[in-house]
C-alpha positions as CSV (number, residue, x, y, z in Angstrom):
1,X,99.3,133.6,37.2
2,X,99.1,132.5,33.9
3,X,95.1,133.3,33.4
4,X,96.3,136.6,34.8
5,X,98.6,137.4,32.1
6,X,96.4,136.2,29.9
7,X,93.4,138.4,30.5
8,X,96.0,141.4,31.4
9,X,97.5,140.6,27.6
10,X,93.5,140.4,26.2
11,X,92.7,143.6,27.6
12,X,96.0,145.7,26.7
13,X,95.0,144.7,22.5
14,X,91.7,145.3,23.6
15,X,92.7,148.9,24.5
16,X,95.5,149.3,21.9
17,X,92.5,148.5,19.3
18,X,89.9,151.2,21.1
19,X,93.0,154.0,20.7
20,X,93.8,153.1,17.1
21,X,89.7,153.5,16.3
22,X,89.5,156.9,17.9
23,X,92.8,158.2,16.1
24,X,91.7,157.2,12.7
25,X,88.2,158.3,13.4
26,X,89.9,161.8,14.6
27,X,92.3,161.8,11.6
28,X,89.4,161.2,9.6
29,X,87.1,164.2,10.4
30,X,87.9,167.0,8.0
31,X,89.4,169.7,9.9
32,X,87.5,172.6,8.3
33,X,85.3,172.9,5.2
34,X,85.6,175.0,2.1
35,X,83.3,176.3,-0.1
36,X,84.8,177.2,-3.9
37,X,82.8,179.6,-5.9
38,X,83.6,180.0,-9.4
39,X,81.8,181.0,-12.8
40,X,82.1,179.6,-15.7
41,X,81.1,182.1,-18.6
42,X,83.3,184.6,-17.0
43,X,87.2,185.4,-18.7
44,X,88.4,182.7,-20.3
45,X,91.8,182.7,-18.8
46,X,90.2,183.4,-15.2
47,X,87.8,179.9,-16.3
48,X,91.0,178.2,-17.0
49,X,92.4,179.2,-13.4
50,X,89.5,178.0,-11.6
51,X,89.5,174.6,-13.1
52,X,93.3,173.7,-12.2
53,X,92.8,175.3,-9.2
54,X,89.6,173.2,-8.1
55,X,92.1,170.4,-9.0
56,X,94.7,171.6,-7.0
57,X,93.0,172.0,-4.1
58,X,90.7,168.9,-4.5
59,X,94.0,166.9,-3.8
60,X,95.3,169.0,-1.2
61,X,92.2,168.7,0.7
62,X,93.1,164.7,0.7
63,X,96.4,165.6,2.0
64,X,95.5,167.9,4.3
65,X,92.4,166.4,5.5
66,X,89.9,169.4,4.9
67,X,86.5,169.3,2.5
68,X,86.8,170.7,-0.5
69,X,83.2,171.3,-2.3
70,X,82.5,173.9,-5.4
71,X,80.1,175.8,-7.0
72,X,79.1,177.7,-9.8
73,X,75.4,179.1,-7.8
74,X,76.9,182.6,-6.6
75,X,73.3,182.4,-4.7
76,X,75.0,180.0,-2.7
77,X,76.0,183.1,-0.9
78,X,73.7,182.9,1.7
79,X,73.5,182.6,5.7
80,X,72.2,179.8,5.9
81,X,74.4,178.0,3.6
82,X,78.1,180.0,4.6
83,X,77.3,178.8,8.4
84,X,78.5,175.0,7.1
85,X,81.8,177.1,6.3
86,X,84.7,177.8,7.9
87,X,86.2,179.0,4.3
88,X,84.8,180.8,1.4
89,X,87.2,181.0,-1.6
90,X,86.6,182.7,-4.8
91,X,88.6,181.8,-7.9
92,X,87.2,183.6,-10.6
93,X,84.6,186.3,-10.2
94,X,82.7,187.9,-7.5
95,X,79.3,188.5,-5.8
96,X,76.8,190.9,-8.0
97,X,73.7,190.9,-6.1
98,X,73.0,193.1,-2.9
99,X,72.0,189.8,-1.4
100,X,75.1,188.1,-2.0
101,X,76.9,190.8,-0.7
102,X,75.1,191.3,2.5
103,X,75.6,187.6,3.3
104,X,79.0,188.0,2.6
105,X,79.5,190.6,4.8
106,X,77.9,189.2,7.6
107,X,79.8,185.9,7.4
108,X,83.2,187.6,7.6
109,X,82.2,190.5,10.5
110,X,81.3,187.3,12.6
111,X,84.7,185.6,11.9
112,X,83.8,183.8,8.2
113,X,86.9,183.1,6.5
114,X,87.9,184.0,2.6
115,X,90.2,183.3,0.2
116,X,90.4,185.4,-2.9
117,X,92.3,185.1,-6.0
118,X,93.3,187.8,-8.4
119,X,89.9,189.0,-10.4
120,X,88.2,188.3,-7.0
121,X,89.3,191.8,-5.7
122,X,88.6,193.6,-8.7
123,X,86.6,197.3,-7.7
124,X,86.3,199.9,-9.3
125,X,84.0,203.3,-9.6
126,X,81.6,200.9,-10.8
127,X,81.2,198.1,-8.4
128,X,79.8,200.3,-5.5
129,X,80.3,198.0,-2.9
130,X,82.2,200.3,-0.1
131,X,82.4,197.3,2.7
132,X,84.4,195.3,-0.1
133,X,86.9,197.9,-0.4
134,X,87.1,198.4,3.4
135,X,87.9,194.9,3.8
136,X,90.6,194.9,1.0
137,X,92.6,197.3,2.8
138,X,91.5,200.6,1.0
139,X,92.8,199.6,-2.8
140,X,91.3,200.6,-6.1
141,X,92.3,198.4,-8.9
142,X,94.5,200.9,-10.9
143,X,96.3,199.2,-13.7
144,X,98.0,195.7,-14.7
145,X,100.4,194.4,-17.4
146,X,99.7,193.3,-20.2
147,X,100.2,190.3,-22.0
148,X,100.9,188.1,-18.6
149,X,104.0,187.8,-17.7
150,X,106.6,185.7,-15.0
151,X,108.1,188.3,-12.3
152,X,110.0,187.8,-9.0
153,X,108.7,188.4,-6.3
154,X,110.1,189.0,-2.8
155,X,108.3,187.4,0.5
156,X,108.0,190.1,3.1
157,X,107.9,187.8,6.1
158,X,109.1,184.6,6.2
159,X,108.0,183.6,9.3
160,X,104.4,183.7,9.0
161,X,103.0,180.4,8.5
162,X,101.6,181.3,4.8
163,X,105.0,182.2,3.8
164,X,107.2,180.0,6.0
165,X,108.3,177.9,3.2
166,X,109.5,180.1,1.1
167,X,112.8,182.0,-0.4
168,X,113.5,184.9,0.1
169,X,112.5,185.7,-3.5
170,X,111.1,183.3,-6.2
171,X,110.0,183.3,-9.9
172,X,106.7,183.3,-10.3
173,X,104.6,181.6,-13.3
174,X,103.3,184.4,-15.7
175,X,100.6,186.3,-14.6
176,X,98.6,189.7,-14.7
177,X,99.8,191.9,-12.3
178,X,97.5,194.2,-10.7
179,X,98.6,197.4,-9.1
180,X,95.9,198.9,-6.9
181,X,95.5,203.0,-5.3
182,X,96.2,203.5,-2.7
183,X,98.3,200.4,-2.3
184,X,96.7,198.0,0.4
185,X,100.3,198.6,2.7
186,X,99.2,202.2,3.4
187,X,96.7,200.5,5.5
188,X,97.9,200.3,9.2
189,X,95.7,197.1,9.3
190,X,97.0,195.5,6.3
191,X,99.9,192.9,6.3
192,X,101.4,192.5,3.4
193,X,103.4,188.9,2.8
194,X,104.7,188.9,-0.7
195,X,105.6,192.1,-3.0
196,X,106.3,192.4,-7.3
197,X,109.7,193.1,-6.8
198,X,111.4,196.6,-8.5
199,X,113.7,194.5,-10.6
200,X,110.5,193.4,-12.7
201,X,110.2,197.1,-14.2
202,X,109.0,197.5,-16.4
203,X,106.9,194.9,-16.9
204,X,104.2,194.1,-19.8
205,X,104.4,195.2,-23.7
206,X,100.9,196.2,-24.3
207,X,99.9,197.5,-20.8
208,X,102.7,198.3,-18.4
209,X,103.8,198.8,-14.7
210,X,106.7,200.6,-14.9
211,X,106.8,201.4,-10.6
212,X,105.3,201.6,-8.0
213,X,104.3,199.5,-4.8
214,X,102.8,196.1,-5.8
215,X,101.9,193.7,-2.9
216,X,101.0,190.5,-4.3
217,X,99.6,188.7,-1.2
218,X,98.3,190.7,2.1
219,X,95.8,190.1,4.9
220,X,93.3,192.7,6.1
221,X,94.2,191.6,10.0
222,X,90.7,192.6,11.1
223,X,89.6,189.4,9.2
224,X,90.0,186.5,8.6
225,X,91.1,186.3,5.0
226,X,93.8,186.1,2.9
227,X,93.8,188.0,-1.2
228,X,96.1,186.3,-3.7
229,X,96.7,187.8,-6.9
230,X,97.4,185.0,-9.0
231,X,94.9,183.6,-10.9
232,X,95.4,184.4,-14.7
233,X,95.4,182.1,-17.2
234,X,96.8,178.1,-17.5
235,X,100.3,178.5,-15.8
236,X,100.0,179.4,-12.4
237,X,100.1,175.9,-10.7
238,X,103.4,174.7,-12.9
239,X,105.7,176.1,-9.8
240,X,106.8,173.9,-6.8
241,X,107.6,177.2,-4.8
242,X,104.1,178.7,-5.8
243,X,102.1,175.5,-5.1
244,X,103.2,175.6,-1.6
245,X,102.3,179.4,-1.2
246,X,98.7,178.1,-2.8
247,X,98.3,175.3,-0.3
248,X,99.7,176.9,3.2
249,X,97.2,179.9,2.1
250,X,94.4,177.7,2.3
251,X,95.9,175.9,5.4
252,X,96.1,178.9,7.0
253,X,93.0,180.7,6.6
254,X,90.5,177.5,6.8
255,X,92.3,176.4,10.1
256,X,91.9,180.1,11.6
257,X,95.2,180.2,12.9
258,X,96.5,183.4,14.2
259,X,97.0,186.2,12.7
């Protein structure tokens, strides 16, 4: 009885050690992978972004258990490269090739992920990329304040999981505020999550938005992605509220949750 209990006793620690390996070992393995893409002889401000924002999300991805890896090679943009992705983010500029593009394109219309922030949307008459604006929504860049400033802005839906932990409305570091036309809500496919809110106007000294329908943050639910429009200068990681907005949007897209 006793040699029983004895190799009954070996083989349950045995066991308990076998399941405590394969749950670190699952904990362990990133649960997506990220790609960053900045530039660093773009704006200044937008330079200053990027680097607290690599920073920011370095440590979230050892939270969070996700890979976190950067570059400054836009020609990193490529098939071959984007299939070891399940998230592209850009922080501070934009493809400018037709190469870049393409391979851009085809990553997200085969269910690619992306995560842009503020100058990463910019269009205009110039940029000639009509895919880009599709997948925006439909917006043109229009206008923005000027000098940055803090607004309040109100979340439009608090139950979807980018949003969940959230007020109602918050105060958000100071910023350049774009306004784009038509605005991205127009867009029967577009779902906007956070908006400027009216009590801002009007808002800048130099340049100013004095109305108007601002979303903030808004998916284009034919894709995976996710547009922020923070991203302006040194402040935008010095609020708690924010920070989680920064770190569920990442969450959210990389993870390919539902949309």
């Amino acid at each position: 009885m006793h040699v029983f209990l004895r190799r009954l006793t070996a083989l349950l620690m045995m066991l308990f050690a076998y399941t405590a390996t394969c749950s670190h070992a699952q904990e362990s393995k990133p649960k997506f992978h990220v790609l960053a893409f900045y530039s660093e002889t773009v704006e200044h401000d937008h330079v200053d972004f990027a680097h607290q924002a690599i920073e920011f999300f370095s440590k979230a991805a050892q939270r969070d258990h996700f890979e976190f890896a950067t570059t400054t090679n836009w020609d990193d943009l490529t098939a071959a490269n984007l299939a070891n992705y399940q998230l592209v983010v850009w922080l501070d500029d934009f493809p400018h090739t037709t190469q870049q593009r393409t391979a851009f394109e085809q990553y997200m219309e085969h269910g690619g992920g992306w995560l842009g922030f503020h100058i990463a949307a910019y269009n205009d008459a110039g940029t000639r990329w009509p895919w880009f604006v599709r997948f925006l929504g439909g917006g043109v860049f229009y206008g923005n304040n000027w000098p940055p400033l803090p607004a309040m802005l109100t979340v439009d839906d608090r139950h979807h999981p980018v949003t969940h932990n959230l007020p109602q409305s918050f105060s958000a570091p100071a910023n350049e505020w774009y306004i784009w036309r038509p605005s991205p809500r127009e867009n029967k496919d577009v779902k906007v999550l956070v908006t400027l809110s009216p009590s801002n106007y009007p808002i800048g000294m130099k340049d100013v938005l004095r109305g108007g329908d601002v979303p903030v943050v808004w998916t284009n639910t034919h894709y995976r992605m996710l547009y922020v429009n923070m991203g302006h200068g040194n402040k935008i990681f010095t609020s708690d509220i924010q920070n989680r907005l920064m770190e569920d949007a990442m969450l959210w897209v990389g993870a390919g949750r539902e949309r």
